[in-house]
Structure formats: structure tokens, C-alpha cells
C-alpha positions as CSV (number, residue, x, y, z in Angstrom):
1,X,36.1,-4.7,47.0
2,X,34.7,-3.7,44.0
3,X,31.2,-4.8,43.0
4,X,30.9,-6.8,40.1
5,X,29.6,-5.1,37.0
6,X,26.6,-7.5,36.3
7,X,25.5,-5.7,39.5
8,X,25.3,-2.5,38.4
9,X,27.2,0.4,40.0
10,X,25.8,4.2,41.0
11,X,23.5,4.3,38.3
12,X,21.1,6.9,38.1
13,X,19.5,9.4,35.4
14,X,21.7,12.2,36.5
15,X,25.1,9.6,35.8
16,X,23.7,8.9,32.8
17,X,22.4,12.0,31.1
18,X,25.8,13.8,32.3
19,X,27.6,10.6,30.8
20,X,25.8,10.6,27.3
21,X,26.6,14.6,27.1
22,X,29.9,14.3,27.9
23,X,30.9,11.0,25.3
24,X,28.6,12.7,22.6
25,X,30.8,16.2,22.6
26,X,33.9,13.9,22.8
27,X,32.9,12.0,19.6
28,X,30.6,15.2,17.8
29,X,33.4,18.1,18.4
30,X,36.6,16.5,16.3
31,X,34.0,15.8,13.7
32,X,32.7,19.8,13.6
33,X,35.6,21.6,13.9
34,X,38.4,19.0,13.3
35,X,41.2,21.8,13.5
36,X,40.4,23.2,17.1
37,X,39.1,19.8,18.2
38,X,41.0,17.0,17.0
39,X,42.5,16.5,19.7
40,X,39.4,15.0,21.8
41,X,40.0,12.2,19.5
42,X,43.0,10.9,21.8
43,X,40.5,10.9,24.8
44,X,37.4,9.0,23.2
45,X,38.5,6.1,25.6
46,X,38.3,8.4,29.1
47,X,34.3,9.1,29.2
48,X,33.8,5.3,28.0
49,X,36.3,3.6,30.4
50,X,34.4,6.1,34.1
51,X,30.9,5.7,32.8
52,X,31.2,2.2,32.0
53,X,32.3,1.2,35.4
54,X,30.4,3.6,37.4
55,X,27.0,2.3,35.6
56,X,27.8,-1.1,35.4
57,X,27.6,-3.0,32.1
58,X,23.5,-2.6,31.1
59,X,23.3,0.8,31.2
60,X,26.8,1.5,30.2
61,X,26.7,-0.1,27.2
62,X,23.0,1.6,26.4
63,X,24.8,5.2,27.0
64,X,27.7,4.1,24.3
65,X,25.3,2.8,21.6
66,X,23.2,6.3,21.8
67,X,26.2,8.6,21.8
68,X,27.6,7.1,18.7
69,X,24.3,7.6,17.7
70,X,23.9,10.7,18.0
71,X,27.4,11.7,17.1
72,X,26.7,9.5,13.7
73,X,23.7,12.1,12.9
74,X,25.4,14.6,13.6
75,X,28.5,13.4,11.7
76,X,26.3,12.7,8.6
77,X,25.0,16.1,8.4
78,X,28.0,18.1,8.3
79,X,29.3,15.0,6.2
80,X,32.8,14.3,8.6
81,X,31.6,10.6,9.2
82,X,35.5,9.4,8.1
83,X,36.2,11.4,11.4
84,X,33.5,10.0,14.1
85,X,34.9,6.6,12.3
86,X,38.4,7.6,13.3
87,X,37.2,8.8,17.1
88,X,35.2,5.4,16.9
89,X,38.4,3.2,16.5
90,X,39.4,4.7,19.5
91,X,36.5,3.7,21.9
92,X,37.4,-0.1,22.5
93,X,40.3,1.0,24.9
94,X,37.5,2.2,27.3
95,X,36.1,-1.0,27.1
96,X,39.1,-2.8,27.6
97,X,39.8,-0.6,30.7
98,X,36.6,-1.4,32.3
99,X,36.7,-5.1,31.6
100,X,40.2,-5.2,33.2
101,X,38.9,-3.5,36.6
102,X,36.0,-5.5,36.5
103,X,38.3,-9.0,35.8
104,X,40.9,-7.2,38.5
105,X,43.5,-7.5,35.8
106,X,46.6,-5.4,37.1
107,X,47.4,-2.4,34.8
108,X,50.6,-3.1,33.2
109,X,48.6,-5.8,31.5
110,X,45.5,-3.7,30.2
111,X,47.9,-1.0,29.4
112,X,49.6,-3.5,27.2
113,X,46.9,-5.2,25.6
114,X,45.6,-2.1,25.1
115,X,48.1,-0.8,23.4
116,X,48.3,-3.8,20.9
117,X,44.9,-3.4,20.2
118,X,44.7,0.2,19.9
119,X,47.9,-0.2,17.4
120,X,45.8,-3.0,15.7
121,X,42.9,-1.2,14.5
122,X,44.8,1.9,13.5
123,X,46.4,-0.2,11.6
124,X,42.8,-2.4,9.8
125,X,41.5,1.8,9.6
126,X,44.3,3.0,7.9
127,X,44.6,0.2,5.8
128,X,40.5,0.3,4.7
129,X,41.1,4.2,4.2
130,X,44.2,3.0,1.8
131,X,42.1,0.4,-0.6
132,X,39.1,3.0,-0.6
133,X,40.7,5.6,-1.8
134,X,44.0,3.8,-3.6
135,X,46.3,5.4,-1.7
136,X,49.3,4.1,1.1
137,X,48.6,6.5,4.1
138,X,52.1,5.6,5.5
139,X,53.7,6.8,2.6
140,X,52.0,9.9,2.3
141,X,52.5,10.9,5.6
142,X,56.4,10.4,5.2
143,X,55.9,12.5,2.6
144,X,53.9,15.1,4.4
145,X,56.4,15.2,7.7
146,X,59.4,15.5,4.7
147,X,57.4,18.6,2.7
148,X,57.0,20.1,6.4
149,X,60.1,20.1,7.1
150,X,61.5,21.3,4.1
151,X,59.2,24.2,3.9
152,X,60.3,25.0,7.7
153,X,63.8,25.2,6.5
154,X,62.8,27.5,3.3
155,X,61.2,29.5,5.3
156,X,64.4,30.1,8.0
157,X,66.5,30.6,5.0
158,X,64.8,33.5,3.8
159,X,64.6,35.0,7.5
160,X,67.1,38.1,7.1
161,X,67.3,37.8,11.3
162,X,69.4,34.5,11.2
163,X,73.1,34.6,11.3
164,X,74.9,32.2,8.8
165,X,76.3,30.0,11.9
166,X,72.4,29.5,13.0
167,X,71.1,28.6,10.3
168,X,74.2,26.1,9.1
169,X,73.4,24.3,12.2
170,X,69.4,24.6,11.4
171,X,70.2,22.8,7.8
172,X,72.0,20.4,10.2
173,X,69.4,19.5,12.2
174,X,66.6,19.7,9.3
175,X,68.7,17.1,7.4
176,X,69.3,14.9,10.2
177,X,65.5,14.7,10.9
178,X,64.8,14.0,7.0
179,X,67.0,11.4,7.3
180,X,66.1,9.4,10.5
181,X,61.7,10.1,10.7
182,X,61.7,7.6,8.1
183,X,63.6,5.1,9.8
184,X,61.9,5.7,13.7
185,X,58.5,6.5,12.0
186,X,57.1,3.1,13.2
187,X,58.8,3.6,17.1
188,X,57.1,7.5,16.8
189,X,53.9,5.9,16.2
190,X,53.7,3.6,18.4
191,X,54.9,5.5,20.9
192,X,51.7,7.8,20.2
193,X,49.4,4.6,20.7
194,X,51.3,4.2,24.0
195,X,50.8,7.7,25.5
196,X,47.4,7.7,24.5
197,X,47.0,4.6,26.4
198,X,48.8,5.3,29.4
199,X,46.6,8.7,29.3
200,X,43.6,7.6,29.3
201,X,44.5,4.5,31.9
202,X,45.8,7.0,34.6
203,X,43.1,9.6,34.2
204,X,40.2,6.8,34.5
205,X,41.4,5.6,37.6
206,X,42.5,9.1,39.6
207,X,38.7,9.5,38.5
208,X,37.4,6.5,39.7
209,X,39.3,6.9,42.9
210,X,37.7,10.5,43.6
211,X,34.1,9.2,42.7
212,X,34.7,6.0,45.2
213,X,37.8,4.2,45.9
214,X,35.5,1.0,45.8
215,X,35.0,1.1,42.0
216,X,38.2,0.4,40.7
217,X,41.2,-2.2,42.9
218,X,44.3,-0.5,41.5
219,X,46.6,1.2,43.4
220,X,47.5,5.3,43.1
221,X,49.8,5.4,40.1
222,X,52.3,6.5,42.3
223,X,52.5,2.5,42.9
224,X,52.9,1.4,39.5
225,X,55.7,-0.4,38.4
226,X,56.9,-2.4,35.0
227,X,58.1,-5.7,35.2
228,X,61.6,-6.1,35.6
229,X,62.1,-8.7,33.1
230,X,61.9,-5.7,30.7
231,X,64.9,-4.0,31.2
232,X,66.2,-7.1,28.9
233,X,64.6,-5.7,25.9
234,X,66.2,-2.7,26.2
235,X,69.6,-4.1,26.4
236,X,68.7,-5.9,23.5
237,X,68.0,-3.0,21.7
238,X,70.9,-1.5,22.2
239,X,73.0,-4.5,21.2
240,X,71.0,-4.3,18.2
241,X,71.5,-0.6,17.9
242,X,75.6,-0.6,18.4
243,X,76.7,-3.9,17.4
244,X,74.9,-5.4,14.8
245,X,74.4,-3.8,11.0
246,X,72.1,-2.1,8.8
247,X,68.6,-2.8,8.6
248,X,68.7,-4.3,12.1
249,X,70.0,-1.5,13.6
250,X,67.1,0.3,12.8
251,X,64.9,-1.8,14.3
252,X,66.6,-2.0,17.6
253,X,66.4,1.8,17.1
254,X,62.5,2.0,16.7
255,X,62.2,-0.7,19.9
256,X,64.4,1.3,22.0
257,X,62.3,4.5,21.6
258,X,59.3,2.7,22.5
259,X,61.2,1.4,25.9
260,X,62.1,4.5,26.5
261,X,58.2,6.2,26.2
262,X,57.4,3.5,28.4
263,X,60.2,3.7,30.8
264,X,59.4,7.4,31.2
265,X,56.1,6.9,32.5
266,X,57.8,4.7,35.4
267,X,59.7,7.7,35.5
268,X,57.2,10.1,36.0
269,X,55.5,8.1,38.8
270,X,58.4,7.9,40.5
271,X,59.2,12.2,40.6
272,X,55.2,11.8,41.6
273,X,55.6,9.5,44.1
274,X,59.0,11.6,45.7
275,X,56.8,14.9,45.3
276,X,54.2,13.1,47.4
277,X,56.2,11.5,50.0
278,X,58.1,15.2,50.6
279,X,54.9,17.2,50.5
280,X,55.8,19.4,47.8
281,X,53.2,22.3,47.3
282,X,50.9,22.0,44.2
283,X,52.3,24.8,42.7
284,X,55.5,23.8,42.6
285,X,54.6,20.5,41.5
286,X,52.8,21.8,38.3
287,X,55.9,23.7,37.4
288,X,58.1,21.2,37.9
289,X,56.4,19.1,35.4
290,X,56.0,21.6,33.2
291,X,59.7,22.1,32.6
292,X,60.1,17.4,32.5
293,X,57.8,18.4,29.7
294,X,58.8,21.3,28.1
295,X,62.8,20.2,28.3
296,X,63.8,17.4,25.8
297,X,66.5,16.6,28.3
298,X,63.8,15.9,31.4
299,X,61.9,13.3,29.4
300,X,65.2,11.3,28.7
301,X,66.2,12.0,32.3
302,X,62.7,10.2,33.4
303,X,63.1,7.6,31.0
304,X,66.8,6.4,32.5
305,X,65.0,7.2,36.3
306,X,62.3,4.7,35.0
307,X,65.0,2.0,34.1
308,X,67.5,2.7,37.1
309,X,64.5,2.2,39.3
310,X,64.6,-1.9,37.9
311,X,67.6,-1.9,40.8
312,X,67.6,1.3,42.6
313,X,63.9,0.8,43.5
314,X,63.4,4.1,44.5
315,X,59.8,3.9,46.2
316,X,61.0,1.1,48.4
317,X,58.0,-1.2,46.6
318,X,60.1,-4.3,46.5
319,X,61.0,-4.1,50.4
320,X,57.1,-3.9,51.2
321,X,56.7,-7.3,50.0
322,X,53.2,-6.2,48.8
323,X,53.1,-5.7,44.5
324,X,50.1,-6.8,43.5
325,X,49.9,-4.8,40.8
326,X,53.4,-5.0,39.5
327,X,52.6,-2.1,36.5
328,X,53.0,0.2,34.4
């Protein structure tokens, strides 16, 4: 059973000083060199959500408030505090996380209130960033994705190495896209706020579980599972999508892109939960996610193994009779 946080868990100097380096880089980097290390942004939640629960609520919260305190001076001398701000927004996932393990909520609800939150205050940021500086940050990144993509296809037309069949059906697709980001923008989004979340979520606990299986009481991800109730939204969707007109259609479009991001990570625990129960080498297993990744195809494949599992139930969880953590 895991010990309540009030408690305090495997606290020590050595936790601690390894914890503040660790969240400090995460917040400090992005804000340096933004180009090479934006990307750390997306993972602001990880060191947060382990060090948190491993230190218990005291000195957890003491090792957030000092690395955002040092990130901030850091931050104000190179003058990139709009960035730390940004990396900032991110950090009350971790918290939510922790409080979840500590309140033994089961995953597929954190990872859902997480994501609503997380959605929320990109939203409030963007929105402050907008009024400051009296501009609509939606809009201008429509029209940064549209400029992208129209400089992409300039710069295939003036490639000598195309044939005129490859690059007719380049125009095609460059259109296509021009036409439908704007429509599935919102759906694109969100599905970011999703990954980032379901991230973060899985990582915290495969750490927690190799530091002490006692610190966290959810299961391997291999044992996660969505609610079937679900699988009605997505056939909503696509009623919406197929049968009904326009601007409707669009939004069951943008809702059934976001079932399918999160059907695909029921997906993916399932090819990880097969690759476990047939003792697939390591090596093959990294390349075998490699290519879900890599192929566009693979990730839609995952996404209908996801929703087929609603009555296929392919890890046999139903038939255990044990689903206490009925998640994502």
C-alpha cells in the first residue's frame, strides 16, 4: 500500500538535490536555447509528478518553489521569461498526477482531468499572450501552418528532380491539407494536450514502479483500459461526420480525431501487452514500434486495435474479473 503523502516518502538530500537539478534544467534549457530545447517543455510535468511522490508533499513542494526559482533568474537574465511562463503552465499536471496516486484515483480519470486542465490554461496563456500584445494567436498560427505549407510547395515546384505526375499529386495533397488544418486545428491540438498527458502519465509511473512498486497503486500500463462506454462517442462522431451537414460535420470530425489519439494509446498497450506475454526480445520490440510510429498506417491500425478491443478484449482483462483501474 502506498504511504500517504503527509507522511513523507524516501526523502533525503541526495533525492532532493538530484530532484532540484533535474526540474531546474527542465524549466532553464527551453528558455536558453528554445530551438534545440523546446521540446523539454512537453516534459515539465515528469520530474514534478516522481519527485513529488517520492518526497512526499513538504519537501516536494519546497524543491518546486526553488527550481522555478531559479529557472525565473535565470529566465530574467537572458530575458526568455515568456518561455519559463509557457514551461510553467505546464507543471500543474505533475501535480495533478501525484495527487491522483496519493487520492488512489485510477488513471483514466487523472489522465482525463488532466487533460482538461492542461487544455484550460493553454488556453487562459494564449489568451493573456493575445490581449498583451493585441494579437489572436489562433489565427496567426493558421496563418503560419498555411505560409509553411505554401512555401513547401514553392519550393518542390522549383525542384528540377520532380516529374510532372509527382508533383500534380504534391499540389494535391498541399491543397488538401490547406483546406482541412483549419477545420481539424482544434482536434490537432487537443490531441497534442492528450499525448503530452498520456506521456508524462505512463513515464511517471514505469518510474515510480522501478524506484518502489509501493509508491504508486496503479497497475503496468499494459493493464490499462478505457471505458467502454466510450466507443459511443465515436459512433457519434461518425454519424455526425457522414450523415449530418456542414458545420457539424466538422465538428464530429475534430471529435473523432481525438477518439482516435486516444484509442491508439489503448492500442499501443495492447501490441505491449502481446509483446510481453510472447516474450518478444527488446530489440525487436523497439523496432517494431519504431515502424507503428514511423508508418501513418500503424497508428490508425492501433487506433481501430484500441476500439475493437471494447469487444475483442484482447488481454483477457474482463474475464479476470479484477479492473480496478479501468483506464486509459
Amino acid at each position: 500500500m502506498a504511504v500517504p503523502y503527509f507522511k513523507g516518502r524516501l526523502s533525503g538530500q541526495e533525492a532532493y538535490k538530484t530532484g532540484l537539478i533535474l526540474l531546474t534544467a527542465v524549466l532553464l534549457f527551453p528558455t536558453l536555447l528554445p530551438e534545440k530545447f523546446g521540446w523539454l517543455t512537453s516534459f515539465v510535468p515528469l520530474p514534478i509528478f516522481y519527485y513529488f511522490v517520492i518526497l512526499g508533499k513538504k519537501d516536494g513542494t519546497n524543491l518546486i518553489r526553488n527550481a522555478v526559482l531559479l529557472a525565473a533568474a535565470g529566465a530574467l537574465l537572458t530575458g526568455s521569461l515568456q518561455v519559463l511562463i509557457f514551461s510553467l503552465v505546464m507543471a500543474p499536471l505533475g501535480i495533478i498526477f501525484s495527487n491522483a496516486v496519493f487520492n488512489r484515483r485510477d488513471p483514466v480519470e487523472t489522465a482525463f482531468i488532466g487533460s482538461l486542465i492542461m487544455a484550460l490554461t493553454w488556453i487562459l496563456f494564449w489568451s493573456v499572450v493575445g490581449f498583451i500584445h493585441q494579437t489572436n494567436p489562433y489565427a496567426d498560427l493558421l496563418l503560419q501552418l498555411d505560409e509553411g505549407l505554401a512555401a513547401g510547395l514553392k519550393l518542390y515546384e522549383e525542384s528540377a528532380e520532380l516529374k510532372p505526375e509527382a508533383l500534380r499529386s504534391v499540389r494535391t495533397a498541399v491543397e488538401l491539407l490547406r483546406n482541412y488544418i483549419p477545420k481539424v486545428l482544434p482536434a490537432l491540438l487537443m490531441s497534442a494536450v492528450i499525448t503530452i498527458t498520456w506521456m508524462n502519465l505512463v513515464l511517471g509511473n514505469w518510474l515510480l514502479k522501478k524506484k518502489d512498486k509501493e509508491l504508486t497503486v496503479w497497475s503496468d500500463y499494459i493493464e490499462w483500459k478505457l471505458p467502454e462506454s466510450l466507443v459511443w462517442l465515436v459512433i457519434s462522431a461518425g454519424i455526425m461526420v457522414f450523415l449530418l451537414p456542414t458545420p457539424i460535420d466538422s465538428i464530429g470530425l475534430n471529435i473523432l480525431i481525438v477518439c482516435i489519439t486516444v484509442y491508439f494509446f489503448q492500442g499501443l498497450a495492447i501490441v505491449a501487452s502481446l509483446l510481453n506475454k510472447w516474450s518478444v526480445p527488446m530489440f525487436i520490440r523497439v523496432l517494431i514500434y519504431a515502424l507503428i510510429f514511423i508508418q501513418t498506417y500503424g497508428i490508425i491500425i492501433l487506433s481501430f486495435l484500441g476500439l475493437a478491443d471494447v469487444w475483442a478484449d484482447f488481454r483477457k482483462l474482463n474475464q479476470s474479473g479484477e479492473n480496478p483501474h479501468h483506464s486509459i
